[in-house]
Phi, psi and omega in degrees: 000154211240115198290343160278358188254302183284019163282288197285325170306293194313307157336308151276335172298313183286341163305306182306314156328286164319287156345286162281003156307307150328290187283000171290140183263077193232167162285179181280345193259338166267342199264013177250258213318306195295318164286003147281005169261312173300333139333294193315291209279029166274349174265023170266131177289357191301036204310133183091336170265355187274004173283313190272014175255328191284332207271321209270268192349310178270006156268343171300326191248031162059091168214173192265109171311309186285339168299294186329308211282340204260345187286339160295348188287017198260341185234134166178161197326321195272349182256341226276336195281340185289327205301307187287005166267332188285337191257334157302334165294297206293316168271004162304310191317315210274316166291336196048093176223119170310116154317059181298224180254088172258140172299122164287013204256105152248158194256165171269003167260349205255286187311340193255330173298309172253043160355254218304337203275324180207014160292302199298336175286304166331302202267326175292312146329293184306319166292294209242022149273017192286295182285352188285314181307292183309293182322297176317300221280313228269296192306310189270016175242335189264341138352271181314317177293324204276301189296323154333288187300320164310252188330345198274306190284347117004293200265003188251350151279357183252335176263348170262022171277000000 
């Protein structure tokens, strides 16, 4: 496989996405909150919870249950190794844990093994990059949605014209 090929793949995936993101028949404000509680909680070392963390967020802020779980694809085998160093440097910074001899590469073997050396910096790390994530995630999807919705009604006054 051909780094263009798997370009032009990701490419339409994410195009598809959008779309159908866009097109749930929600307001701009739920279905924009909701992929920002799936987002948000793709930056949790919590692996296996984040759909029912995604599900339970987005019933506290009134958001679209299917925007949450699709706001999870943001965390997925190709982000997590970025997510969980950014988010373990920051709660390391915070709990001030010290940089022993940690592997720069982490694993989901590594996390569930060495609990205080790199859960507890990781879920901290993850809280209190939870709202920079929401707020960011929240502002650019409703960008996208509120103008998506504009133009389709636009263009749906212009064929009943």
């Amino acid at each position: 496989m051909s780094l263009k090929f798997l370009y032009n793949k990701s490419k339409r995936f994410v195009s598809y996405y959008k779309l159908k993101l866009a097109r749930l028949p929600a307001s701009s404000y739920a279905i924009s909150s909701g992929f920002a509680c799936g987002s948000m909680v793709s930056f949790t070392p919590l692996l296996g919870f984040h759909f029912l963390l995604a599900i339970m967020f987005a019933y506290l802020l009134r958001a679209n249950y299917i925007a949450a779980l699709l706001g999870t694809i943001i965390g997925n085998p190709v982000t997590f190794p970025f997510i969980w160093g950014l988010i373990y440097k920051v709660g390391a910074f915070v709990v001030d844990k010290p940089n022993s001899n940690l592997s720069p590469n982490i694993n989901f073997d590594m996390i569930v093994n060495q609990t205080y050396e790199i859960f507890i910096p990781m879920v901290v790390g993850g809280a209190i990059l939870a709202i920079p994530i929401w707020v960011s995630t929240y502002y650019i999807t409703y960008s996208f949605v509120s103008s998506f919705k504009k133009a389709r009604l636009k263009k749906k006054k212009k064929i009943e014209r």
